[in-house]
C-alpha positions in Angstrom: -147.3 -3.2 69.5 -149.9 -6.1 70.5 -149.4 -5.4 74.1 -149.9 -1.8 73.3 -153.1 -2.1 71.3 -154.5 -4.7 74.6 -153.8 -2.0 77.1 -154.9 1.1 75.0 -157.9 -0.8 74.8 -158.1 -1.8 77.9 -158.0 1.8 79.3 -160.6 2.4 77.1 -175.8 9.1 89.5 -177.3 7.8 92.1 -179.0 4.8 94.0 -182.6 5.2 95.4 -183.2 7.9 97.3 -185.0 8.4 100.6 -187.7 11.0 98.9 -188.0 8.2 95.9 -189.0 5.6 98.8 -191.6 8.4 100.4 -192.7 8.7 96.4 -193.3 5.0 95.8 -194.7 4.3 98.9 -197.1 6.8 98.5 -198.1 5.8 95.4 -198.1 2.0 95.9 -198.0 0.7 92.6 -196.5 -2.2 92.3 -193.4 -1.2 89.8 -192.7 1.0 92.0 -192.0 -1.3 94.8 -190.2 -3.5 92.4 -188.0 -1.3 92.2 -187.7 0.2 95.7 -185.0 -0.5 98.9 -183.9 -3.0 100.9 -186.5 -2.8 103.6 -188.0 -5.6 105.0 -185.3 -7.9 103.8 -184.2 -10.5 106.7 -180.6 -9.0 108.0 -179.1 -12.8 107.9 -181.2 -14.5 104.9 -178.6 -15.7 101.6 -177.9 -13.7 98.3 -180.9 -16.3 96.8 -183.5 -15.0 99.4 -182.9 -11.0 99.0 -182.9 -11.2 95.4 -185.2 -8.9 93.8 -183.9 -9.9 90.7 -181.1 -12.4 88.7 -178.8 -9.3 87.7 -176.9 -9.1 90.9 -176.8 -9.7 94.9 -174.3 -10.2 97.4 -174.7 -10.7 101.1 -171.6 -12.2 103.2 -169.8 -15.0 101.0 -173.2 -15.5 99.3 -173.9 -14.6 96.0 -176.4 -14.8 93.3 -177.1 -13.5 89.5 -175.3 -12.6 85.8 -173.7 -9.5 87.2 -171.0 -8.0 89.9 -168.7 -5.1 90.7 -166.5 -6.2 87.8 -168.3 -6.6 85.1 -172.2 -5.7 84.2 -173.3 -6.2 80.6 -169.8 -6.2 79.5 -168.7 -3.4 81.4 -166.3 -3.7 84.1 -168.0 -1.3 86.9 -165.4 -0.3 89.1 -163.2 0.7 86.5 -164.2 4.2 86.0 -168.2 4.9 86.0 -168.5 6.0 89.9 -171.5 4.4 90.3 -171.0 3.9 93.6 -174.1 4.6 96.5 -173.7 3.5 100.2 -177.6 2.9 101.3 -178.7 5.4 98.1 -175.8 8.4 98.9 -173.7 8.8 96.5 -169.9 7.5 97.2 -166.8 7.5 95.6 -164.4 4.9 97.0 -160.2 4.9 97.2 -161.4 1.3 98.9 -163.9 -1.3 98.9 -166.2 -1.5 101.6 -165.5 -4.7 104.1 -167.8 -7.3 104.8 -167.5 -6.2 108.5 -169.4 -2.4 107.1 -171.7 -3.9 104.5 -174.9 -6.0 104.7 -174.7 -6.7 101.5 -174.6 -5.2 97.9 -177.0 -5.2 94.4 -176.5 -4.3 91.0 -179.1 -2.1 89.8 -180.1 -2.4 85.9 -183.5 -2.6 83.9 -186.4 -2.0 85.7 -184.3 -1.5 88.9 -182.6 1.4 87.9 -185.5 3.6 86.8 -186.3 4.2 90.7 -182.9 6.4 90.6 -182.6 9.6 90.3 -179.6 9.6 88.0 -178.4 5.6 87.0 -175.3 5.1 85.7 -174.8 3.1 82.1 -174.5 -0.6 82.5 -175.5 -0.3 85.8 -175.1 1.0 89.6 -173.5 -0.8 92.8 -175.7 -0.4 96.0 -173.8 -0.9 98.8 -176.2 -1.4 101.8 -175.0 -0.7 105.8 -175.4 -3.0 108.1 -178.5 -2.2 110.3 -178.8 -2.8 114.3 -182.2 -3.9 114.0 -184.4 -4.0 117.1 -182.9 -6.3 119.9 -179.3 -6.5 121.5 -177.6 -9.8 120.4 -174.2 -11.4 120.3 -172.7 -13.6 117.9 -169.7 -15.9 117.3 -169.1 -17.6 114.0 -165.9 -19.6 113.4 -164.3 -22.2 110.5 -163.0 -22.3 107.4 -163.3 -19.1 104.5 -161.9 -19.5 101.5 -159.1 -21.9 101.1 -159.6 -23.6 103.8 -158.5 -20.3 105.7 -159.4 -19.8 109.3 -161.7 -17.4 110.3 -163.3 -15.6 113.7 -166.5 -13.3 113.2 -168.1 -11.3 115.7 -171.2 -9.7 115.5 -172.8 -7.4 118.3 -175.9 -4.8 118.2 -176.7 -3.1 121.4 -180.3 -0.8 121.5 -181.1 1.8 124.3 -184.2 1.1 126.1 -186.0 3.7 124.2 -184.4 2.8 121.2 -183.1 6.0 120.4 -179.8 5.0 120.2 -178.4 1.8 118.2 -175.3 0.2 117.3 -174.2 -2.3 115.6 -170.5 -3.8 115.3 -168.4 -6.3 113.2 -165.2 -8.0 113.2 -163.7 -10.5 111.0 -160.3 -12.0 111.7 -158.3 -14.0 109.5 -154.7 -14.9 111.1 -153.7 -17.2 108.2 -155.4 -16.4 104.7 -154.9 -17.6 101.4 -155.5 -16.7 98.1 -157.3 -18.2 95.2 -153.4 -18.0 93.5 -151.5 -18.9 96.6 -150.4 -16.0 98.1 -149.7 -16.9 101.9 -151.1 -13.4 104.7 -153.5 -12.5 107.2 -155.8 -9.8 107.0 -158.8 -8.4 109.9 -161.4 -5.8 109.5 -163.2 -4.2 112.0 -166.7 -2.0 111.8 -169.6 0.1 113.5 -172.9 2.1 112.2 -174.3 3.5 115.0 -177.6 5.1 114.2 -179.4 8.4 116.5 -183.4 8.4 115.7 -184.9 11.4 118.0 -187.7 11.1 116.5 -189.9 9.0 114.4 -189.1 10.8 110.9 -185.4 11.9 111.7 -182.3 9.2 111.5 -178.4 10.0 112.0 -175.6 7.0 111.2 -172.0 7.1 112.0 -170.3 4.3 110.5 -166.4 3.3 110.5 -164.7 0.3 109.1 -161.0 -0.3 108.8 -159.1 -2.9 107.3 -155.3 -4.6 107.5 -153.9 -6.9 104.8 -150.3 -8.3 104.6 -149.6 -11.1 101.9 -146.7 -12.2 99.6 -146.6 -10.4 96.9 -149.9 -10.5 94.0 -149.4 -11.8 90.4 -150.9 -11.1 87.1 -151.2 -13.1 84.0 -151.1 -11.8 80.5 -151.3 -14.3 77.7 -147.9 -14.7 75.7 -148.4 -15.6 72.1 -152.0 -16.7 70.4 -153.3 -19.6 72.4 -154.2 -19.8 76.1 -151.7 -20.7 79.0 -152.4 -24.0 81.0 -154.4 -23.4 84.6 -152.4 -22.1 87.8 -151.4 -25.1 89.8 -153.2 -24.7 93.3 -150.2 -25.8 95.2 -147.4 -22.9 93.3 -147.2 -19.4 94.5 -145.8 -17.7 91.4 -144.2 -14.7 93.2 -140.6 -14.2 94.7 -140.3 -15.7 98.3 -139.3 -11.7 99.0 -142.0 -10.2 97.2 -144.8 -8.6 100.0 -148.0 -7.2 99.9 -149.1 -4.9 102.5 -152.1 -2.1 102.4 -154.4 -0.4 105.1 -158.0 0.9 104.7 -160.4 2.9 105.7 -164.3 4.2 105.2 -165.8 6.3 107.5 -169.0 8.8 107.2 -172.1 9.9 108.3 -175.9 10.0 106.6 -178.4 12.3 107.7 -182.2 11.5 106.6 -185.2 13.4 107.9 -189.0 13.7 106.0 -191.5 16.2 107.4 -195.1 17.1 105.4 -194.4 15.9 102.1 -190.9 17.2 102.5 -187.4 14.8 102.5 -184.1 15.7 103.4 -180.5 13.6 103.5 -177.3 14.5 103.6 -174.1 12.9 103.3 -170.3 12.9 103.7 -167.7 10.1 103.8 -163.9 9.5 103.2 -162.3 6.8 101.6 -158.7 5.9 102.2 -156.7 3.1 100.8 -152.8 3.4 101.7 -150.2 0.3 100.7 -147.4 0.5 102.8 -145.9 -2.1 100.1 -146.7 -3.3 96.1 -144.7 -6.1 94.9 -147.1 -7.5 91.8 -145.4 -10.3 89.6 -146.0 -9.8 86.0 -146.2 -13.4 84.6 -146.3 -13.5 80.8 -146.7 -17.1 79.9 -147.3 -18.9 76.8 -149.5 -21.8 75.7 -147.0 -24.6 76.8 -146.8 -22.9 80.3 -143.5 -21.0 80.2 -143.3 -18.3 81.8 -141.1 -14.6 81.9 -141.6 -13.1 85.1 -141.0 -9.5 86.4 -141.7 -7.9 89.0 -142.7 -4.6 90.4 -141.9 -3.0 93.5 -144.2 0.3 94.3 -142.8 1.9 97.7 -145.7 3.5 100.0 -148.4 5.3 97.9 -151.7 6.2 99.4 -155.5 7.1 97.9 -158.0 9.3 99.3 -161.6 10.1 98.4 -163.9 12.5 100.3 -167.7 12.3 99.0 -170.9 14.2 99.9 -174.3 14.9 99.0 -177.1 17.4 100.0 -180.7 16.7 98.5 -184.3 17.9 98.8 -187.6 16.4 97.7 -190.9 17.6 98.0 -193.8 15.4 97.1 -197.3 16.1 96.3 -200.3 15.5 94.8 -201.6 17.5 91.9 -204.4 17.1 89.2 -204.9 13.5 90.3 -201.4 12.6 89.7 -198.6 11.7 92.6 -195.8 13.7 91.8 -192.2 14.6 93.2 -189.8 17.4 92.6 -186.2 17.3 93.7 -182.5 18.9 93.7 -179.3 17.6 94.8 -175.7 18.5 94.8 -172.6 15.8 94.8 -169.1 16.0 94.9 -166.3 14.4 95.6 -162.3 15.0 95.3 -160.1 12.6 95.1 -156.4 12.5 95.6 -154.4 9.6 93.9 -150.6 9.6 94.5 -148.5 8.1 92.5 -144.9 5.8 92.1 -142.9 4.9 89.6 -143.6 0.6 89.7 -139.6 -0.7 89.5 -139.0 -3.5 87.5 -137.1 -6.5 88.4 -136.4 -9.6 86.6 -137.7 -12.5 88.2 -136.7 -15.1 86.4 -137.7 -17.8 83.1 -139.8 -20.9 84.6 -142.7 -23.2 84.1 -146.1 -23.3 85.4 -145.3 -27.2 86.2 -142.0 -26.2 88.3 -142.9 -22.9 90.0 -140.9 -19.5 90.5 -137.4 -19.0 90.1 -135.1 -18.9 92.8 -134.0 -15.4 92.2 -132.3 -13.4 95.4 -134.3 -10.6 96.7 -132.4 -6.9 95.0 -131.7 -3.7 96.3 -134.7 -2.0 96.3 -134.7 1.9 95.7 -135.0 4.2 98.4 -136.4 7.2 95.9 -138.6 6.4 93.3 -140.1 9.1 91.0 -143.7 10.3 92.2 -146.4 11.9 90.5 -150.2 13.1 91.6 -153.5 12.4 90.1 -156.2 15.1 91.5 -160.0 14.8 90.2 -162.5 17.4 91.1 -166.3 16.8 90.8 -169.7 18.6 91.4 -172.7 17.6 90.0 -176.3 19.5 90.3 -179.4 18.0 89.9 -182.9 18.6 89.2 -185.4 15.1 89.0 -188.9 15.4 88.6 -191.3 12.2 88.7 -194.8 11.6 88.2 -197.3 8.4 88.6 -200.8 8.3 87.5 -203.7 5.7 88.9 -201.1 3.2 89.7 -200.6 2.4 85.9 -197.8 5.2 84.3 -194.7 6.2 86.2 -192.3 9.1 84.6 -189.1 10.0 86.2 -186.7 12.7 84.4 -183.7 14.6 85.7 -181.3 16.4 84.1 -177.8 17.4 85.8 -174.8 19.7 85.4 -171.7 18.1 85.7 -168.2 20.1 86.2 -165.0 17.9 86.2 -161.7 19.1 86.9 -158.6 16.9 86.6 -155.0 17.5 87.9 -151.8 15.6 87.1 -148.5 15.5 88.0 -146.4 13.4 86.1 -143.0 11.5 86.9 -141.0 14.1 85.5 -142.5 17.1 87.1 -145.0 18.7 84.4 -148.3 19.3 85.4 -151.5 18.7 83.0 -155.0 20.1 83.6 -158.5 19.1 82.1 -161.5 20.6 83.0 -165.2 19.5 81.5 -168.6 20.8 82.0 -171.6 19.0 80.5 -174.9 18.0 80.9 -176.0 14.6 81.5 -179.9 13.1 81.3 -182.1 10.5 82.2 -185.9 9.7 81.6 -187.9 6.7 82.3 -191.3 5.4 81.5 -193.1 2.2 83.3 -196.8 1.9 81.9 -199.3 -1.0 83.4 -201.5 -1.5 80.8 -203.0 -4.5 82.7 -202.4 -6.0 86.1 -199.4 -7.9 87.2 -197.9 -6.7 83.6 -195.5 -3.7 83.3 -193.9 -2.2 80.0 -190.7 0.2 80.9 -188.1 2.3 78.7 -185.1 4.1 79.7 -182.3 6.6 78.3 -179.5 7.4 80.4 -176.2 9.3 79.7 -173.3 9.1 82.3 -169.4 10.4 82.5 -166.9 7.9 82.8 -162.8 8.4 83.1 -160.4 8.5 80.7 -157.2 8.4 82.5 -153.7 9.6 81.3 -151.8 8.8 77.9 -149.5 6.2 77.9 -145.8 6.0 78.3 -146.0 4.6 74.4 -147.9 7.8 73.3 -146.5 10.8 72.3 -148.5 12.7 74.2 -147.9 10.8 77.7 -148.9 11.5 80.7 -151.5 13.7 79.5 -154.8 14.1 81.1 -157.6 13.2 78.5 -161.4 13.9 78.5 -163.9 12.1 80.2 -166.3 10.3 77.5 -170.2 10.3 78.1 -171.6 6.6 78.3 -174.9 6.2 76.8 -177.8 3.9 77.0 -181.1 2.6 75.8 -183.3 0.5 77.1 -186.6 -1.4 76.7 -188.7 -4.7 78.5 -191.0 -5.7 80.4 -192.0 -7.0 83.9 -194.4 -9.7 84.6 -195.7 -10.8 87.7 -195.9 -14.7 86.9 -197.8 -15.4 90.3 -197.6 -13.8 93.6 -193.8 -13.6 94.9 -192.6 -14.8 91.0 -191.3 -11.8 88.9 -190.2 -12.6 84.9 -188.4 -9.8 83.3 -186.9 -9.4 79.9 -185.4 -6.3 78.6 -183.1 -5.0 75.0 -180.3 -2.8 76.0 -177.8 -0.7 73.7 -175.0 1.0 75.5 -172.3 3.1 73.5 -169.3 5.4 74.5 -165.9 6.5 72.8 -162.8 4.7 73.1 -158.9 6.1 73.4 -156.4 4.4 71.5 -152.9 5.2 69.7 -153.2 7.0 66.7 -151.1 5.9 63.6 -149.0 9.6 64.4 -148.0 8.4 67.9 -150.8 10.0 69.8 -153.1 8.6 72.3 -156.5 9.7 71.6 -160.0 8.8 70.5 -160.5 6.2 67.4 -163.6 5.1 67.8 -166.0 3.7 69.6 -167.1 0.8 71.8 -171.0 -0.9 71.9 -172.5 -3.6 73.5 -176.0 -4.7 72.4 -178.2 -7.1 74.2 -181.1 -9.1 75.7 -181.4 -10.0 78.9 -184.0 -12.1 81.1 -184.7 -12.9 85.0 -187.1 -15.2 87.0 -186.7 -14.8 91.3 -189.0 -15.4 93.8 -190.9 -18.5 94.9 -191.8 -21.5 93.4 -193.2 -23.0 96.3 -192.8 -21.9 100.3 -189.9 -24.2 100.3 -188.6 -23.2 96.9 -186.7 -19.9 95.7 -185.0 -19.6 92.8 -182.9 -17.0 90.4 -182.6 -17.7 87.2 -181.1 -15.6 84.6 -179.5 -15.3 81.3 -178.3 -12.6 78.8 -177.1 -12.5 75.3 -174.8 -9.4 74.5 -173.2 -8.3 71.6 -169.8 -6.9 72.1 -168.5 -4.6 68.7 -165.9 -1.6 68.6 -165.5 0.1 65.7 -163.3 2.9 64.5 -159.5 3.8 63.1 -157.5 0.5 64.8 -160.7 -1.3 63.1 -160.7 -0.1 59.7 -157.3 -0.5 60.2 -157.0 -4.1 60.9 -155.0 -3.6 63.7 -157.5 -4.9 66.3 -161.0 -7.2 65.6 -164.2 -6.2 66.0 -165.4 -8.3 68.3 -164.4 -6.6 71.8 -162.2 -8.8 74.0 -163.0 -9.8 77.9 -166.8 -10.0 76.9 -169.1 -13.2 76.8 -171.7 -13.3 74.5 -173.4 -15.5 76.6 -174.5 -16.1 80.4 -176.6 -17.8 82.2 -177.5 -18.3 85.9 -179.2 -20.4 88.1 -179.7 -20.1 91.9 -182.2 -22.3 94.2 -182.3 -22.5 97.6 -184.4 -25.3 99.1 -185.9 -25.8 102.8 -185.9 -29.2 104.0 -187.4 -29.0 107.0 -185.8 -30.2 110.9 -183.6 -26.8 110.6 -182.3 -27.8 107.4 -181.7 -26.0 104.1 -179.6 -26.7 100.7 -178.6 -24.6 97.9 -176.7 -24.3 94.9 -175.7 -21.9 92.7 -174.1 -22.0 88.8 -172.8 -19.3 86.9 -172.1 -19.9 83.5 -169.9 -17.2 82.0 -169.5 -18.2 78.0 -166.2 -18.2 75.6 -164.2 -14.7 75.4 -162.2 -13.4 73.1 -158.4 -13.2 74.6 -157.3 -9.9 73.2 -158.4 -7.3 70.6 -155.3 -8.1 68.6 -156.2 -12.3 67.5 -159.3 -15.0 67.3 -158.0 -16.3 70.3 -161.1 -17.0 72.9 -160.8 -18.3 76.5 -163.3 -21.4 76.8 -166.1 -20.9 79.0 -166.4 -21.4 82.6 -169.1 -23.1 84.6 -168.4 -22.1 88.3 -171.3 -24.0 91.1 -171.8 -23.9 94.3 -173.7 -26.2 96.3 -174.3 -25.6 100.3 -175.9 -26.8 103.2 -177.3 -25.0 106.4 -178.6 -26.1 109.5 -179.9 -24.4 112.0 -180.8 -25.7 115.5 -180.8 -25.3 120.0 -178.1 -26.7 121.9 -179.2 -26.2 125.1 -180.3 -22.3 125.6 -177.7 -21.6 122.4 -179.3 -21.1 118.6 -176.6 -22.3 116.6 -176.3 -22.1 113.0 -173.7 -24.3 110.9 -173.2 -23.3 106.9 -171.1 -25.3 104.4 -170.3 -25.2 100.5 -168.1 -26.8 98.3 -167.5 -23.8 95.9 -166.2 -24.6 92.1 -167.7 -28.2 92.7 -166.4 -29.4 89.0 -163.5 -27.5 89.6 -162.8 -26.6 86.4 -159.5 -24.8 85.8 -158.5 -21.6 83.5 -159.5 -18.1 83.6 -161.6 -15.7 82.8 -160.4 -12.9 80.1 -161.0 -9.3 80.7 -161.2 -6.0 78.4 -157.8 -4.8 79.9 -155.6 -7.6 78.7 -154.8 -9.5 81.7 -156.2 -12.7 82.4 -158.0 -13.7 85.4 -157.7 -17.4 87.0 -160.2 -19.0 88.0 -159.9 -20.2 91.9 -159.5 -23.8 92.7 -162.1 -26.3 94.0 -162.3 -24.9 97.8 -164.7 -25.6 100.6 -166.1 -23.3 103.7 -167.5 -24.4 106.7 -168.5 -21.8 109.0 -170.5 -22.4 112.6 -172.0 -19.7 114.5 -173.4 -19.1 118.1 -176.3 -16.9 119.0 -176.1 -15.5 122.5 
């Protein structure tokens, strides 16, 4: 029943647009560009330096702030709010955009978010393409990833002489790769955007990237008893010598973008695919003292693919004084999701100490029961915004969402759902004096439900999306030129699924997370720029299992406390340091006990140097990553929990040619 209740619990819109850049810039207040792209940010500068804020930036194996694709104010992002955008055009992805495609990525919350035309609750993941920029180069980096793994990088733009044309490619090459749990592979990923501009106001991309992983088999941990299992040991891999991992992917697309009179147009379509040749994924259920009952489970071939487009129109003007912008859009997506039955094979009783048991590799089925998850989506829009004198900005939409689910089940039957509802969004930023800004924010969102499970009476059934809802207020202060402080109250809310006393899987009640958050980025000094940021949040569920007693009140997989810190320091003579802390506090284990996983501390600290050898620029980066290493994991809302990678170093050197 306890590893019911975890899982049951466990299972338990639209970045900035190109006519809300044309808006803002028009109106030039300076909340507005606070909240705008990712022009003007240097292609190659760290996660610390393209910061706009402390809640969330990625570029390359840099990072900085509180939040990331799994988890934003106690809400695991990926799992299933789609808030997805690829340079503001709505995506849904079967896989991950590579490093080769992406310049880097941001998590949009608070005063970030109100630029969108539709945010997601708890927040939106901005993927941003990489950009071939205005001169041809060439570019070699090579060292040590993660790991200590090996890596080759190559980076090439090429520009016509009219720079109509551009292109830029990517390729990243990894011939002997190891994971943060030991598991032995090689992966590569390879990317282009090529972008058309025939004119000053019209821009076509293309953009490709495909990926090719092959590993021993993965592992997950799930707590075994009340207390906490000892750390992984760096030097075990916990899988079967047989046990294989071994998955292609693929993104692919194209983004139209053209603004004429007061007038903007983009449009958008890109597929997803993620296809695993092979699934073997150890199950390791270990107790406090470190014993461990393995299983594992084979999935033959299964494959997931997404297609995703958009079509949107903006007009802005000006009107009784007032800037103002009225637009419509229409996304949609359909996603196919096939299924196999995940075989179980014993693999053995060991210790964390000793490593996996020798166990022989079995006969692996040749026919496996399948099944189908289908998910159709559309959702039309209509935003309007307004901004007065530079001091009141008001952005409303309001959109129709229809979404159709289709699943086929193992043993043949075939469930439908189908929803229609409306979502909204409003937002209010008011400068009552300079340099100080005053924002609120309502948002409502769809998120996915999933199936019932095998323990339900009602399994395999396809159950209603929930709508997410949020509330937000703060405030945005500019501290002194290039120094933001921001501090903001959020309430988010949405129904939970769990199994009923009768046997069914459905909803009993509710999950909400409450909290404060705060942020200071930007410089210090023109040597000196930090990213400093911390949050408090207040994780409850309430509802049937909780009046029940059958689970705690407190939600599992949640901190109520975080903190971050980021500085990155010129030294002069080509030199630079930098360090980075994220403190993630204590979680509960489960919804089931008291249990809570201690709190981790993870640092960074890095060097870069950047000088001429000969004609050459060269550039050599190194960081000692998990510096204290401290060991453990990290709990999460599903029930498994998450280890916490080993004390590893990178040292990467690259040529400019």
């Amino acid at each position: 029943m306890e590893l019911v209740v975890r899982y049951v619990l466990g299972a338990a819109a639209l970045a900035l647009p190109s006519a809300d850049q044309a808006w803002a810039r028009s109106a030039g207040g300076d909340s507005v560009r606070a909240a705008s792209d990712d022009s003007g940010r240097p292609p190659s500068a760290s996660a610390a330096a393209t910061a706009i804020d402390a809640f969330g930036e990625r570029v390359g194996i840099d990072q900085a702030g509180l939040y990331g694709e799994s988890q934003s104010r106690g809400f695991d992002l990926l799992a299933s709010s789609g808030a997805f955008r690829i340079d503001g055009f709505y995506f849904s992805p079967a896989a991950t955009p590579s490093e080769s495609l992406l310049a880097g990525s941001t998590i949009r919350v608070g005063i970030a978010s109100t630029a969108l035309d539709l945010p997601s609750p708890s927040g939106v993941i901005a993927y941003r393409l990489r950009d071939p920029g205005t001169a041809n180069t060439l570019s070699l980096t090579t060292g040590l990833r993660d790991q200590e793994s090996w890596s080759v990088e190559l980076l090439g733009t090429a520009l016509s002489r009219n720079e109509r044309w551009s292109i830029v490619g990517h390729a990243l090459i990894l011939p002997d790769q190891e994971r943060a749990t030991g598991e032995d592979g090689r992966s590569a990923n390879v990317a282009t955007v090529a972008r058309w501009r025939p004119d000053a106001r019209t821009s076509l991309r293309l953009f490709g990237a495909f990926g090719l992983s092959r590993h021993e088999g993965e592992i997950s941990v799930l707590a075994s008893g009340d207390g906490v299992p000892p750390p992984l040991r760096a030097d075990r891999t916990y899988s079967p010598e047989w046990a294989r991992t071994r998955q292609w992917t693929l993104n692919a697309g194209a983004i139209l973008e053209r603004s004429w009179n007061g007038w903007s147009l983009g449009a958008s379509a890109i597929r997803s695919v993620r296809h695993a040749d092979r699934s073997d994924v150890a199950l390791l259920e270990v107790d406090q003292d470190g014993n461990v009952d393995s299983t594992l489970f084979f999935t033959p071939p299964v494959e997931t693919r997404s297609d995703s487009a958009e079509a949107r129109i903006a007009r802005t003007f000006t009107w009784l004084g007032a800037h103002q912008r009225i637009g419509i859009a229409l996304r949609q997506r359909r996603t196919l999701t096939e299924r196999a039955f995940a075989t179980p094979f014993d693999a053995g009783r060991f210790t964390l100490a000793d490593g996996p048991a020798d166990v022989p590799e079995p006969d692996l089925p040749e026919a496996v029961a399948r099944g189908q998850d289908e998910v159709d989506q559309r959702i039309a829009s209509l935003s309007y915004g307004l901004q007065l004198a530079d001091r009141l900005q008001v952005r409303v939409g309001a959109h129709h969402n229809r979404y159709e689910k289709t699943v086929l089940d193992f043993e043949g039957r075939r469930s439908r759902q189908l929803d229609t509802t409306w979502l909204y969004n409003g937002s209010a930023i008011w400068e009552p004096v300079r340099r100080l800004r005053l924002f609120a924010s309502y948002v409502t969102g769809l998120e996915e439900s999933g199936v019932a499970p095998t323990a339900a009476t009602n399994r395999g059934e396809v159950l209603p999306p929930v709508e997410a809802e949020q509330y937000e207020l703060g405030a945005s202060y500019d501290v002194a030129p290039g120094l933001s402080f921001i501090l903001a109250g959020f309430d988010i809310n949405k129904p939970i699924y769990g199994l009923r006393q009768d046997g069914r899987f459905d909803l009993v009640g509710r999950v909400r997370h409450r909290g404060i958050e705060a942020s200071l980025t930007g410089r210090l000094t023109e040597r000196t720029r930090i990213v400093v940021g911390a949050n408090l949040v207040q994780p409850r569920l309430s509802g049937n299992l909780v009046d029940e007693g059958l689970v705690e009140r407190v939600a599992p997989g949640v901190s109520r406390l975080n903190a971050t810190l980021s500085v990155e320091q010129r030294l002069g003579a080509g030199w630079s340091a930098d360090f980075y802390l994220l403190y993630e506090g204590r979680r509960r284990l489960d919804s089931a006990s008291r249990t809570e996983v201690r709190s981790v501390p993870f640092t960074t600290l890095g060097l870069r140097y950047a000088a001429t050898v000969g004609s050459t620029p060269i550039t050599v980066r190194g960081q000692l990553v998990n510096v204290i290493d401290r060991r453990g994991y990290w709990a999460t809302p599903s029930g498994p929990i998450v280890a916490v990678p080993p004390r590893t170093f990178r040292l990467l050197l690259t040529a400019h040619f």
